[in-house]
C-alpha positions as CSV (number, residue, x, y, z in Angstrom):
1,X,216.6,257.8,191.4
2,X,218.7,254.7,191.8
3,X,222.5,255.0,191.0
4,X,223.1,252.1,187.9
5,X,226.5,251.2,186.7
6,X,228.1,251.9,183.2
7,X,229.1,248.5,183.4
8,X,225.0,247.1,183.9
9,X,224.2,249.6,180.8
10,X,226.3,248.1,178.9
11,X,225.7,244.6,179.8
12,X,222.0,245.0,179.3
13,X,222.0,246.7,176.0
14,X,224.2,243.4,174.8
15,X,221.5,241.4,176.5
16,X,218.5,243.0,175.0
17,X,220.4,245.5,172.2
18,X,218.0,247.7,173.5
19,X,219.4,251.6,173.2
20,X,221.2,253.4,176.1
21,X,218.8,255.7,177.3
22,X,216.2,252.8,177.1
23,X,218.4,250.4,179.1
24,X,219.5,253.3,181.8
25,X,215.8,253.7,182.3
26,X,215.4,250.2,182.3
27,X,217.9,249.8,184.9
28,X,216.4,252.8,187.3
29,X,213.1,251.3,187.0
30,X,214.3,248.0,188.3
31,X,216.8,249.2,191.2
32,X,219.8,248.0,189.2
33,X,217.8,244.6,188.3
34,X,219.8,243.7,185.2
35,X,218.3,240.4,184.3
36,X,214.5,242.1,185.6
37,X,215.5,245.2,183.6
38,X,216.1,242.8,180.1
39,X,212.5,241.0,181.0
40,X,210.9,244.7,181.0
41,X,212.9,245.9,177.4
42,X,211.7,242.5,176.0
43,X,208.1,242.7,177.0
44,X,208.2,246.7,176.1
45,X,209.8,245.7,172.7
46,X,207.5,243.0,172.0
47,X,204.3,245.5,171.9
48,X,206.3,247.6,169.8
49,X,206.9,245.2,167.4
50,X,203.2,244.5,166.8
51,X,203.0,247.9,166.4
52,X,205.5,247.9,163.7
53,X,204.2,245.0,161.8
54,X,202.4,246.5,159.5
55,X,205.1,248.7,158.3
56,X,206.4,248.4,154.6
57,X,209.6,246.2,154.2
58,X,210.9,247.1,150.7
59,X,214.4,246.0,151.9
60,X,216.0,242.6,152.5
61,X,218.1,239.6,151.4
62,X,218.3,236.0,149.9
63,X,219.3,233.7,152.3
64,X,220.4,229.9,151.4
65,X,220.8,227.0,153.0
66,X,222.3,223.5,152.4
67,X,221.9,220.5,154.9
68,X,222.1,217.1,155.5
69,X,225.5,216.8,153.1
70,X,223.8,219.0,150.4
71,X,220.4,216.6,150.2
72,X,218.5,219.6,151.2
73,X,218.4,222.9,150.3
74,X,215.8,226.0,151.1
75,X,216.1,229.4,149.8
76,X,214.9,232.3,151.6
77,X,213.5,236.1,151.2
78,X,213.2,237.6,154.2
79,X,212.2,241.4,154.0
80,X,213.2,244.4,156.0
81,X,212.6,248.3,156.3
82,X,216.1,249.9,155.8
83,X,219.9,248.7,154.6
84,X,221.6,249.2,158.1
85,X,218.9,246.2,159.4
86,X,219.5,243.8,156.4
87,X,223.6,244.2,156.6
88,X,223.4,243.3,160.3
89,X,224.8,240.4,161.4
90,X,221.8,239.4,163.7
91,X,219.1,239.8,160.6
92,X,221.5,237.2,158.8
93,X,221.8,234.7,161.8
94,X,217.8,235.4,161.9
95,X,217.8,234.4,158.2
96,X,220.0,231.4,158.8
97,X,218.1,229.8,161.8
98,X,214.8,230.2,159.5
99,X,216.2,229.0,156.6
100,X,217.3,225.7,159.2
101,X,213.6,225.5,160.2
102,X,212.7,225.1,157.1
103,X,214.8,222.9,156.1
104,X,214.5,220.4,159.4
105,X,210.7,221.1,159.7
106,X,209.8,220.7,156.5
107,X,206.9,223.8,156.2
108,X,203.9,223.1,153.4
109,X,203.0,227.0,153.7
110,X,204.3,230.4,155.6
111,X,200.5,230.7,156.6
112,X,197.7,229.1,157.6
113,X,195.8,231.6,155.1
114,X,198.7,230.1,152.4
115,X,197.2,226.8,153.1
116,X,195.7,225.0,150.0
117,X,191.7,225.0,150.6
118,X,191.5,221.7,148.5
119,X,194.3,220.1,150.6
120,X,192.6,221.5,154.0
121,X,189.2,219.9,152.7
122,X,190.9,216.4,152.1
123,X,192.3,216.6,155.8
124,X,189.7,217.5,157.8
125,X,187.4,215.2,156.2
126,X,190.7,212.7,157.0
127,X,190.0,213.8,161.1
128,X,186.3,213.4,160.7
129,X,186.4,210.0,159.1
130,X,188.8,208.9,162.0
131,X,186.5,210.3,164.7
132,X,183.5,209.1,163.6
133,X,185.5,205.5,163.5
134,X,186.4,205.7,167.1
135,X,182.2,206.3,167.8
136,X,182.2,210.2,168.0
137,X,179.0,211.8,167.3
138,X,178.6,214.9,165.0
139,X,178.4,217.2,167.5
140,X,181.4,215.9,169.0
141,X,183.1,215.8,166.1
142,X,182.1,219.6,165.4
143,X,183.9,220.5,168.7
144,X,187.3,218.2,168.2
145,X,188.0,219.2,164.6
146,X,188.6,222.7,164.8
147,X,190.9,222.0,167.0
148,X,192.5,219.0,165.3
149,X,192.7,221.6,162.2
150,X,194.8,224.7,164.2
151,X,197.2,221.5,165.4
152,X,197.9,220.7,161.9
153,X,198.4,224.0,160.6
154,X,201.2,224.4,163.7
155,X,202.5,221.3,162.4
156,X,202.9,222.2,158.1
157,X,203.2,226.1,158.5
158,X,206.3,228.0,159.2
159,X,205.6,230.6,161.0
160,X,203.2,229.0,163.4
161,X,205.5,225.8,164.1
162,X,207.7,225.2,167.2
163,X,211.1,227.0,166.6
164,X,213.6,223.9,166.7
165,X,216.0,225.8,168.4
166,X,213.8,226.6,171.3
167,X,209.9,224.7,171.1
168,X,208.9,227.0,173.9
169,X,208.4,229.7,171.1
170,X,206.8,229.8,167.3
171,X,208.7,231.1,164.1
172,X,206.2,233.9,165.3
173,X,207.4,234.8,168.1
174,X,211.2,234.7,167.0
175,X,210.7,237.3,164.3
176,X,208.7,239.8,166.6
177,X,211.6,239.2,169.1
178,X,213.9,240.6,166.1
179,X,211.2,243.5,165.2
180,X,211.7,244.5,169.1
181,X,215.2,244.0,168.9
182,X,215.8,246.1,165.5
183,X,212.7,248.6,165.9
184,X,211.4,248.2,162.5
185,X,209.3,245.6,160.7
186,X,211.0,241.8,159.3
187,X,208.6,239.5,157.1
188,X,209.3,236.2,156.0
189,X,208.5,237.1,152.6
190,X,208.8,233.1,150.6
191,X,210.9,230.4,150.8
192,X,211.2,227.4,148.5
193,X,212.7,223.8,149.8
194,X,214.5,221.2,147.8
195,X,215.4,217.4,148.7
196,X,217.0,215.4,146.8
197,X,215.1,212.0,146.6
């Protein structure tokens, strides 16, 4: 068993928040490996987190939001599973960077499944009309727009849009990095937006 430091404990359960025993094992696993130790408690915490997602989250907070020198505004509900989680200073910086998504990205839905089926209609028929314009036969267009369809519902809702803050990852992804972190379920439960204008 490899000898790890107090010090590397410590510094990896700041990195990954992560408990002790957890980072200590981490830490053996990976020969004293911090930054390979924090790669191992994140991809270990992210299979928890789906896990945990279906979990009730009867606990939470309002969050709010005012940009742009108060010409935008979003207000937030985002749900948790216990107190200690929703006074935490991480589950309000998670609400804040949401609530800024929101309110830079502009979201139509949280969902895909929250999508409006009458506005989903008028927009496909908008990518089929175009095809078929550019020469596309039906079958061709059969195969594009499904596509074109999952592209716009990354573009219009929240959770599946790039994370402004880092467009390597969805909305998605950043709460089940939070579920991993905390070790209990988060949902974005609704948000409303207002612009002035």
């Amino acid at each position: 068993m490899a000898d790890v430091s107090t010090d590397d404990i410590k510094k990896l359960r700041e990195m990954s928040g992560a408990g002790m025993m957890d980072c200590k094992k981490a830490l053996v696993e990976t020969k004293g490996d911090v930054e390979k130790a924090a790669e191992n408690l994140r991809k270990k915490g992210l299979v928890k987190a789906v896990k945990r997602m279906d979990r009730d989250t009867a606990v939470g907070r309002v969050f709010s939001y005012i940009h742009a020198g108060g010409s935008i505004g979003v207000l937030l509900q985002l749900n948790c599973e216990t107190d200690f989680v929703a006074k935490n200073d991480d589950f309000e910086a998670l609400g804040k960077d949401i609530a800024m998504q929101i309110a830079a990205a502009n979201p139509l839905a949280l969902t895909a499944e929250d999508l409006d089926a009458e506005e989903l209609k008028k927009e496909e028929a908008v990518y089929r009309e175009q095809l078929a314009k550019e020469g596309k036969d039906e079958k061709t267009i059969e195969k594009i727009v499904p596509g074109k369809m999952k592209k716009y519902a990354s573009e219009v809702c929240l959770m599946e849009q790039a994370y402004i803050k880092d467009p390597k990852m969805n909305m998605q992804d950043l709460v089940k990095q939070y579920i991993a972190k905390f070790g209990e379920n988060i949902i974005v439960a609704r948000f409303s937006r207002y612009q002035v204008g």
